[in-house]
Every structure is written in structure tokens, then in C-alpha cells.
C-alpha positions in Angstrom: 0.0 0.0 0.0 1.3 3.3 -1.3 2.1 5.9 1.7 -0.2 8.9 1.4 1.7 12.3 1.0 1.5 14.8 2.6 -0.4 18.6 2.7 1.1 20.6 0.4 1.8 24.1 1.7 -1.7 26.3 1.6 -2.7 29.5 3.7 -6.6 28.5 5.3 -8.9 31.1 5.0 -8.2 31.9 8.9 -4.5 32.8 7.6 -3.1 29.6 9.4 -0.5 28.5 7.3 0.0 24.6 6.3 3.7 24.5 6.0 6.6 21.8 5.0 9.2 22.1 7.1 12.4 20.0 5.6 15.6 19.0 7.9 18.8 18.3 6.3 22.6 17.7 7.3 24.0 18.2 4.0 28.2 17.0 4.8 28.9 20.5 4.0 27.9 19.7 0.0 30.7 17.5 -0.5 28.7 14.6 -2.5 26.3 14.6 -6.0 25.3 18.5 -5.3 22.4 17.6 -8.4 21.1 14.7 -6.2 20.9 17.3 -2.7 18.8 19.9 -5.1 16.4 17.4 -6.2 15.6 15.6 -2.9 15.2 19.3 -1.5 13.1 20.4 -4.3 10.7 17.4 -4.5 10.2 18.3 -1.3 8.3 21.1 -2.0 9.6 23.1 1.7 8.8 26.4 2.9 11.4 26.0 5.2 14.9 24.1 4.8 16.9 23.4 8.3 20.5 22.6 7.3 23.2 21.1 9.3 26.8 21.2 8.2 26.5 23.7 5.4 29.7 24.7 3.7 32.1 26.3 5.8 34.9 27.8 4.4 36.4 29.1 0.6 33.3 30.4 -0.8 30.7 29.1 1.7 28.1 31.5 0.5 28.0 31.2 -3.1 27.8 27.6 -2.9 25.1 27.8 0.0 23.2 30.3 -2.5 23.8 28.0 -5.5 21.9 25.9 -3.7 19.1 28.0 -2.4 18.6 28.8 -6.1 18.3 25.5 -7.6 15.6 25.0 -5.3 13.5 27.8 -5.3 14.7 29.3 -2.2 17.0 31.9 -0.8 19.2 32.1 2.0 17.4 33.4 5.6 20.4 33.0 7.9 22.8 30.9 9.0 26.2 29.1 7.1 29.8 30.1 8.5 28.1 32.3 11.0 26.5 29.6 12.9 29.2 27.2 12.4 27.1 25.0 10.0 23.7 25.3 10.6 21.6 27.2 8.4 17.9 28.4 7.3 16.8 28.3 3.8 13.0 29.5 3.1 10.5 30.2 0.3 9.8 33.3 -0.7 6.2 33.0 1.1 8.1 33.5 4.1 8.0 37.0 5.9 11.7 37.5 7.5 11.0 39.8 10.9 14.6 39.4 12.6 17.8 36.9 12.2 20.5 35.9 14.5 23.1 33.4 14.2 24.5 31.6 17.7 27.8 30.0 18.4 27.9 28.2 21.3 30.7 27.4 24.2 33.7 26.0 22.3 34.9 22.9 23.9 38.7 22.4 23.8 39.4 19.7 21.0 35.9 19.8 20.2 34.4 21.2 16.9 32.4 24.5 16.9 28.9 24.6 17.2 26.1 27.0 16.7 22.7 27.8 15.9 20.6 29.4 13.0 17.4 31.0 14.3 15.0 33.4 12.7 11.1 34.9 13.3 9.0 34.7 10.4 5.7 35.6 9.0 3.3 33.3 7.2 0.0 33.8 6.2 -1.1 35.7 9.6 1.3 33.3 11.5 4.6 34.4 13.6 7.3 31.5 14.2 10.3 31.0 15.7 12.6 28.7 13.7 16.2 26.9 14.9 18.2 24.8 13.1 20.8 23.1 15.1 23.7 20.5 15.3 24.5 18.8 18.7 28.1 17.9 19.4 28.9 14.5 19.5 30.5 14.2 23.0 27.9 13.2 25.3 28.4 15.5 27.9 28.6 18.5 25.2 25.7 17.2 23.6 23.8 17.5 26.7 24.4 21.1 27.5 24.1 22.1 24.4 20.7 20.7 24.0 20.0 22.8 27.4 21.8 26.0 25.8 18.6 25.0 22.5 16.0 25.4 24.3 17.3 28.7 26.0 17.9 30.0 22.9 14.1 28.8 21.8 12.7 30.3 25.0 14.5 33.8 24.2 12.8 34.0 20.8 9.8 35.1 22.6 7.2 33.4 19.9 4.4 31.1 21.3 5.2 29.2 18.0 8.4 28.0 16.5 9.7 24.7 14.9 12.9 23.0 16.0 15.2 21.1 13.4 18.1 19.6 13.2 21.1 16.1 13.5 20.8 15.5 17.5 23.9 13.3 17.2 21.5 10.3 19.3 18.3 9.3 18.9 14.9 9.6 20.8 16.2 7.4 23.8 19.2 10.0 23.8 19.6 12.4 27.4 19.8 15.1 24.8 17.0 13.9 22.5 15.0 13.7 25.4 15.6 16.9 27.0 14.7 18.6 23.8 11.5 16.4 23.2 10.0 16.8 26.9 9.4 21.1 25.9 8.8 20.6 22.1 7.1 18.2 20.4 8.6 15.5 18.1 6.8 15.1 15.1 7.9 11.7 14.3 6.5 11.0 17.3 3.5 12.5 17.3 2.5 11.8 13.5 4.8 9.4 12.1 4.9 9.1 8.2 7.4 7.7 5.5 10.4 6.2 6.6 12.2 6.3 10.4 15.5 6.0 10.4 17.8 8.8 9.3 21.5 7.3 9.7 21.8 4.2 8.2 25.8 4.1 9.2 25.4 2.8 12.2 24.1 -1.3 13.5 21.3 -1.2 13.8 20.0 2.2 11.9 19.5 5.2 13.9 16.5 8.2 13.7 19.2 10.7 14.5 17.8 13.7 12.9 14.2 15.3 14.1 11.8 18.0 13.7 10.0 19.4 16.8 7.1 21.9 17.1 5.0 24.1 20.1 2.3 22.6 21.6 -0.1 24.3 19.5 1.1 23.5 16.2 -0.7 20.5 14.9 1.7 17.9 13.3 0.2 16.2 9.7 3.0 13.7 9.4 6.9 13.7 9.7 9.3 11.5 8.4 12.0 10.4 5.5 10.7 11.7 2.2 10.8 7.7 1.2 8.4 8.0 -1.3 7.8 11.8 -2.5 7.1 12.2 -5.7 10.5 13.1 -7.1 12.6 11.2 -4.6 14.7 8.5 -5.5 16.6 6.3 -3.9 19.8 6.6 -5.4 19.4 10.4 -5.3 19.0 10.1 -1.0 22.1 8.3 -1.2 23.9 10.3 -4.2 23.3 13.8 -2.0 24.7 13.3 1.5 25.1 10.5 4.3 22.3 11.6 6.4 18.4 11.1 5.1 15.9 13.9 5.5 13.4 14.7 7.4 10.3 16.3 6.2 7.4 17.5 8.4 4.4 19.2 7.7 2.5 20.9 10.0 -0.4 23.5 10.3 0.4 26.7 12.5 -2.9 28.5 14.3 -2.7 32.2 13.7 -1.8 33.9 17.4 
């Protein structure tokens, strides 16, 4: 039996936007570059949350080359936020932007944070992007320093993406999911795991919402329209996660 799909993106006549939220980590667009744009763009997102986003000679071009190919455009993030980063449609409304590097760990790599408020339709949202270390105890705080970050936003609603370095049975994974909601969770769709590298698989990467926002299905983008399989494993090492979710006008 074929999986449904999901919503596509709509604006009800209450101006609640329907959006598609889309969660990528991207290995810094060092694979099939062609393969990443069309995973992303049979997507069909409003919003894209990349992790590892290229970092150094000429990280902005090639992060706007592919914003382009997919009909979107940069909203924040890259260098700045040491690898995460917000792509969006044009639908989107940008009200403010700031990129957040978090406590650099001796011998660790650098982390950060994209974040954003938006408009859509007659909705306001908060939206993160983020990249947890993979030292535990690093992992953990940062996860705490998240949700900080998401509290200081000061939006009732706002959607959380990003690689969480463990999965849902994670300290860190949990931490996150006992204030936000994890779509997966909450309305699973398509496929579960998102790191296949590991024995047995792993969902590593998630999507999390506001109580408030009502979840329509989450998952890997198995079978989208447009998605193949050798293009998930052409673009990256990670699979994506693609959510959609209604947001109620404040």
C-alpha cells in the first residue's frame, strides 16, 4: 500500500499557514550536489533546516547556489553559525535573524545555531536549526543552551530542526522532546530512520514543534514524488526529514 503524502503548503482562510518544514545535514555539500537539489526540491519546503553547510572558501555562493536550484533563498545561518543554516521560500516573511555560536569545547568542533522569526500567512514563528556535538556531555548542555535559545525568541510558536547526534532514547534527544514536540512521534509518516551508518540504523535527525502546532505527518521523504533512492544516497550521508505541520494564527 502506497504511503499517502503529505499537505502541500496552503494559507486556510483563517490565515493559518499549512507548511513543510524539511531537515537536512547536508556533509557541507561534499557529494552529488544535483542529487541534494532534487531531494530538497521534490520536497516542495517552505522552510529548509541545514546542518553542516559549507564552511569555508566560498561558503556563501555555494550555499546560495543551492538555495537557487531549489527555489529558495538564504534566511540566515552558514559560517556564522558554524554549520547550521535556514533556507526558506519566498512565502516566508523575515521579521529578525540571528546566528548563535555556542561554548567552544577544547578539542571539540564548533557549534552553533541558526534562528529566525518569520511571517506566514497571519502566522509568527520561531525557527532553529541546530547541530549537537557528539560528546555526550557537550551534547547535553548544548541541548539545554537549545531550548534557552528557543525560549528567548519570545514566539508562542516556532519549529525546531536539526542532526541531534543520538536518537529519541538520547539524554539530549530527550531533553529537547520533553518542551517541544517531536513530530515523528507525534504523526509518524514515510520512513524512520535517518542514519543508516550505524548497526542497527538510527533516527538521529528530528523536527519538533510548540504545543499548539498541529503535526500532519513527519518522516523520511521515502516515497515523495520526485525522490529516488539513489538520489537520497547520491546527496549526503544523512536522510531527510520532512514534516508538515499547520500553524494556528496567534
Amino acid at each position: 500500500m502506497a504511503t499517502p503524502l503529505l499537505p502541500n503548503s496552503r494559507t486556510e482562510p483563517d490565515g493559518s499557514p499549512v507548511i513543510r518544514v524539511l531537515s537536512y545535514n547536508i556533509r557541507s555539500m561534499r557529494d552529488d550536489t544535483r542529487a541534494l537539489a532534487r531531494v530538497i526540491s521534490a520536497c516542495a519546503p517552505d522552510l529548509v533546516l541545514i546542518q553542516e553547510a559549507p564552511l569555508f572558501f566560498r561558503w556563501r555562493k555555494k550555499l546560495a547556489r543551492l538555495a537557487a536550484a531549489t527555489g529558495q533563498v538564504i534566511l540566515t545561518g552558514g559560517a556564522t553559525a558554524a554549520g547550521p543554516a535556514i533556507l526558506c521560500s519566498l512565502r516566508a516573511t523575515v521579521e529578525r535573524t540571528e546566528d548563535v555560536l555556542l561554548p567552544l569545547t577544547p578539542g571539540l568542533h564548533r557549534r552553533g545555531l541558526a534562528t529566525a522569526v518569520i511571517r506566514l500567512g497571519a502566522a509568527r514563528l520561531g525557527v532553529i536549526s541546530c547541530h549537537l556535538s557528539l560528546d555526550d556531555t557537550e551534547r547535553y548542555e548544548q541541548a539545554a543552551l537549545l531550548l534557552e535559545r528557543f525560549a528567548a525568541l519570545g514566539v508562542e510558536h516556532a519549529v525546531v530542526g536539526g542532526d541531534l547526534n543520538e536518537g529519541p532514547d538520547g539524554p539530549a534527544f530527550r531533553l529537547v522532546s520533553a518542551s517541544l514536540r517531536d513530530c515523528r512521534a507525534v504523526a509518524p509518516w514515510g520512513g524512520e530512520e535517518t542514519w543508516l551508518h550505524s548497526d542497527p540504523p538510527e533516527r538521529i535527525d528530528a523536527v519538533f514543534v510548540t504545543k499548539g502546532i498541529e503535526v500532519l505527518g513527519c518522516g523520511v521523504p521515502l516515497d515523495q514524488p520526485g525522490v529516488t533512492e539513489a538520489d537520497l544516497k547520491a546527496a549526503t550521508d544523512h536522510l531527510p526529514v520532512l514534516a508538515a505541520v499547520r500553524v494556528p494564527v496567534a
